[in-house]
Structure formats: structure tokens, C-alpha cells
Backbone as numpy.savetxt, mean C-alpha at the origin, in Angstrom:
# Nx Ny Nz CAx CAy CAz Cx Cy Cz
0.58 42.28 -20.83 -0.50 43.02 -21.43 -1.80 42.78 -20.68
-2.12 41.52 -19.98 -3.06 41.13 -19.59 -3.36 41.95 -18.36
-2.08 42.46 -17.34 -2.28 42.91 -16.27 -2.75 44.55 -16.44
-1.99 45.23 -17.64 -2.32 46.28 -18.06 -3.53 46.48 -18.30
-4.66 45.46 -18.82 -5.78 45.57 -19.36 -6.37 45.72 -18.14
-6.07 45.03 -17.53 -7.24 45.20 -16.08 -6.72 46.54 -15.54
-5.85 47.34 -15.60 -5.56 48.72 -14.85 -5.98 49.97 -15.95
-6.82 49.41 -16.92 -7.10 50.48 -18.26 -8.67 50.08 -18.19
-9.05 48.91 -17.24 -10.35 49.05 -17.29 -10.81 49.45 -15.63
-10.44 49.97 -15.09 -10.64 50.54 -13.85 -10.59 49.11 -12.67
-10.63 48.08 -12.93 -10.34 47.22 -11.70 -8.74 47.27 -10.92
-9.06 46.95 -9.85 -8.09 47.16 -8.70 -6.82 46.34 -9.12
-5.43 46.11 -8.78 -4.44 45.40 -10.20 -3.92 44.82 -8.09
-4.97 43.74 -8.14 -4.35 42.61 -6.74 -3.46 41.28 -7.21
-2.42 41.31 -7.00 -2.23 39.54 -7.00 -2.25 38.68 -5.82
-2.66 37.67 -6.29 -2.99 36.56 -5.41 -2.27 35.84 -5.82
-1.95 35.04 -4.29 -0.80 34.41 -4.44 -2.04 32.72 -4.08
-2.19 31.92 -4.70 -2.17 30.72 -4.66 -2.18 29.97 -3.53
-3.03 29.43 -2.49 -2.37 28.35 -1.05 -2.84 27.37 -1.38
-2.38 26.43 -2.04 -2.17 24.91 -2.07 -1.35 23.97 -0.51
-1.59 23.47 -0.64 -1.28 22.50 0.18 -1.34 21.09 0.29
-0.99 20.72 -0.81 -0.92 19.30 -1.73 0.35 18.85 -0.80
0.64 18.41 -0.02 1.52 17.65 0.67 1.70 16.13 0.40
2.99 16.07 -0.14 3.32 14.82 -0.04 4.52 14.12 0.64
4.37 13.12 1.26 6.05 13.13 2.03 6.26 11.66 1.33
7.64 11.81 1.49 8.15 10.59 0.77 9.34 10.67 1.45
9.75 8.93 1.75 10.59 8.50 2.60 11.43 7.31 2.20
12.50 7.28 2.16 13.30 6.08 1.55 13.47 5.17 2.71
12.98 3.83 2.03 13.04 3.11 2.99 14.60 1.88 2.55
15.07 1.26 3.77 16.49 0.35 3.36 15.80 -1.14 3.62
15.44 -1.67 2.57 14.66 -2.66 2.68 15.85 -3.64 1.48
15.45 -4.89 1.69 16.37 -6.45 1.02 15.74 -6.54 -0.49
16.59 -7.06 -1.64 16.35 -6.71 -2.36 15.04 -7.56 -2.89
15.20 -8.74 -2.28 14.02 -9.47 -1.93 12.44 -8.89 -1.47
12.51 -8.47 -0.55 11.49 -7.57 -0.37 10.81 -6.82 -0.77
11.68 -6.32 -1.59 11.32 -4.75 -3.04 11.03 -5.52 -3.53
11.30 -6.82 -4.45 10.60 -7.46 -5.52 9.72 -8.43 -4.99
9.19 -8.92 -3.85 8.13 -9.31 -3.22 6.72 -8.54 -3.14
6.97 -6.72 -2.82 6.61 -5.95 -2.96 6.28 -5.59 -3.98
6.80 -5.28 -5.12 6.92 -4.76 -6.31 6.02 -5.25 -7.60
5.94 -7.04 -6.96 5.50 -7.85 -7.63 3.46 -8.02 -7.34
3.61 -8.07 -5.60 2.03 -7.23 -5.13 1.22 -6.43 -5.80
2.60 -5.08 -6.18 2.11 -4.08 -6.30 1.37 -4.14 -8.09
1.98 -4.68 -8.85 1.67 -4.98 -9.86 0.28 -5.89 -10.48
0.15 -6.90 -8.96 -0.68 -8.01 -9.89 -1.67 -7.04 -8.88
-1.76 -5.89 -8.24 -2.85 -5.65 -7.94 -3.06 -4.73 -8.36
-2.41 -3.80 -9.26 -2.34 -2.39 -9.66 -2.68 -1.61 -8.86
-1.97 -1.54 -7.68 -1.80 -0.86 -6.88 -0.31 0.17 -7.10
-0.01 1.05 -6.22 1.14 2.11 -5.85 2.31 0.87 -5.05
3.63 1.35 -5.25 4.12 0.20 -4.25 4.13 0.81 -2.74
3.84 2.46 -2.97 4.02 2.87 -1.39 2.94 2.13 -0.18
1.64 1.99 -1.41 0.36 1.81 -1.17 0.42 0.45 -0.43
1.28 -0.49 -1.28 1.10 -1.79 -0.83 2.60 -2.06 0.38
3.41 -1.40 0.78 4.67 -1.71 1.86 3.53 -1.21 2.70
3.26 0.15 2.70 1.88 0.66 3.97 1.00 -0.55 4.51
0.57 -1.24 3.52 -0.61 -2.24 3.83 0.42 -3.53 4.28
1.03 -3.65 4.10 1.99 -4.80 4.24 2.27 -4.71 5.96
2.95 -3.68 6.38 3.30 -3.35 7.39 2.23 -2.91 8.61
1.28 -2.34 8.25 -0.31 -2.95 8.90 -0.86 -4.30 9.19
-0.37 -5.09 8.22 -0.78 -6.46 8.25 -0.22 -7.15 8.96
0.94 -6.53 8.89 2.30 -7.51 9.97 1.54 -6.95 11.47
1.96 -6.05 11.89 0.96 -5.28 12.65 0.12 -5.67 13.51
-0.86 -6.10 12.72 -2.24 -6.60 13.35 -2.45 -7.75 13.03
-1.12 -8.92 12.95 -1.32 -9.90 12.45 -1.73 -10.77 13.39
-1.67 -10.62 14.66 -1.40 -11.18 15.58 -3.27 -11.22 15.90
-4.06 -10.35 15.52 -5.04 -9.72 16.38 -5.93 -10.45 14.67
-5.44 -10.79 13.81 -6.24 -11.26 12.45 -5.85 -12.82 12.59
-5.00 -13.42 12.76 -4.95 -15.16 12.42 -5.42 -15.69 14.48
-6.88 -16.23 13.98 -6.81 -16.58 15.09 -7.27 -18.16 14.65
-7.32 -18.78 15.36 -7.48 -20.30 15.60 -8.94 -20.80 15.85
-9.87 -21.07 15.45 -11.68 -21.59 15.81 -11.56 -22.59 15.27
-12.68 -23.15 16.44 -13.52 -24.73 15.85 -14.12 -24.53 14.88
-14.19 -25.57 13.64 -15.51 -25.60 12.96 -16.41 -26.48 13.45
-17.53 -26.18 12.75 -18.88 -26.91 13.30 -18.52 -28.54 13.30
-17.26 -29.34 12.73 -17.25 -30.46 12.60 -16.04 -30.97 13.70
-15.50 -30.14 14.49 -14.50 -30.55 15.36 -12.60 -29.91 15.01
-12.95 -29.40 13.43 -11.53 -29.28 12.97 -11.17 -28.01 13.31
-9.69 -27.66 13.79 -9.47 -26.12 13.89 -9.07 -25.42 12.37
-9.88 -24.58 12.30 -9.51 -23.42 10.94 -8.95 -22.34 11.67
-7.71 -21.74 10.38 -7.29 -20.43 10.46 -7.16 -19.74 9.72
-7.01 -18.72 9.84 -6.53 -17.85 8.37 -5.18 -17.40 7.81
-4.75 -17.74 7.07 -3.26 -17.94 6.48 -2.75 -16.26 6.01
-2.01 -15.81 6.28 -1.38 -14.67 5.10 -1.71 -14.53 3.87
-1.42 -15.44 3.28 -1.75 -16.08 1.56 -2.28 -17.36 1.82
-2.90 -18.06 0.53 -3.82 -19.31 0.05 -2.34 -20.04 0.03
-2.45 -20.99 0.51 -1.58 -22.46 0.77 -2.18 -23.19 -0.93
-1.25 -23.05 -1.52 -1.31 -23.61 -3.09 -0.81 -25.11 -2.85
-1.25 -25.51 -3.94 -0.72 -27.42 -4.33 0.78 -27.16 -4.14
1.29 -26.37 -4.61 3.09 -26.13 -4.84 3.95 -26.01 -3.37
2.62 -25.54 -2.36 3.47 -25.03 -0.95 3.61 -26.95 -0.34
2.34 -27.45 -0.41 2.36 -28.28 0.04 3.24 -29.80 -0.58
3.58 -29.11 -1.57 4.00 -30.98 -2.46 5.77 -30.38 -1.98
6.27 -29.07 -2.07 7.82 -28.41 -1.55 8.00 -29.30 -0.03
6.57 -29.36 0.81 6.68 -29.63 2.10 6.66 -31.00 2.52
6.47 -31.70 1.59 5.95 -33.37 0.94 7.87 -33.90 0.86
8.31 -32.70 -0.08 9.79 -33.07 -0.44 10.38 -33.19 0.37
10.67 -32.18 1.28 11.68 -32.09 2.32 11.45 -33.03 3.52
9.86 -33.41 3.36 10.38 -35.07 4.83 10.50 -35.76 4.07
């Protein structure tokens, strides 16, 4: 009825067709099941997407090489920068095993 109305009120009866271009690609990846819930678990405590966080993950690996570098501090000691914060738990596991 709606299209009729516009051809009973003298306008031209065009359809238009819509160009969207919302593209999304999506790709299955064969990853350990470990990984997915390493991932999964990221993705959560950061409320992030999990695509969002394997992307950033795999950047990080990436340019990991070109991000952990090795400097003096002003007192003689070498600092670096770790992947993750070295917790009481990494170090007392590492205490055990010697």
C-alpha cells in the first residue's frame, strides 16, 4: 500500500537498493586447548572480544623482540620488561624446584 501511495501522489515509484559494506571476516583458527582458555580467560578479565585479544597477543609475540629490552638503572642493576608481573607464586614455584 505504501508503494501505491507514492504512485497516487505523483512521485516517481524508484527503488533503492541499499550499499552497505559492513565487512566482517572471520577465520577459524586450530589453536591448543590451552591456549583458547589462556586466551579466553584475558579476554574476560579485560572485557575485551577474544578475537580482539589472540590479534593483540600475536602482535605482542611479534614485536616482542623489539619491546623486552635489557637497561641499566641509575644504580648499576639491569631492568627489563617481563610479558606479565612476576608474582610471589612465580617465584616461591621457582624456590621449589632447586
Amino acid at each position: 500500500m505504501v508503494g501505491n501511495a507514492c504512485k497516487l501522489r505523483g512521485a516517481p515509484s524508484r527503488r533503492f537498493m541499499p550499499l552497505c559494506y559492513c565487512v566482517a571476516v572471520r577465520t577459524t583458527l586450530d589453536i591448543s586447548d590451552e591456549a583458547y582458555y589462556i586466551a579466553k580467560t584475558i579476554a574476560r578479565d579485560q572485557n575485551r572480544s577474544l578475537g580482539r585479544v589472540v590479534g593483540d597477543l600475536i602482535l605482542q609475540s611479534f614485536n616482542g623482540a623489539k619491546g623486552s629490552s635489557i637497561e641499566m638503572s641509575d644504580y648499576g642493576f639491569p631492568t627489563f620488561r617481563c610479558a606479565r608481573p612476576v608474582t610471589t607464586e612465580d617465584v616461591k614455584a621457582l624456590d621449589d624446584e632447586e
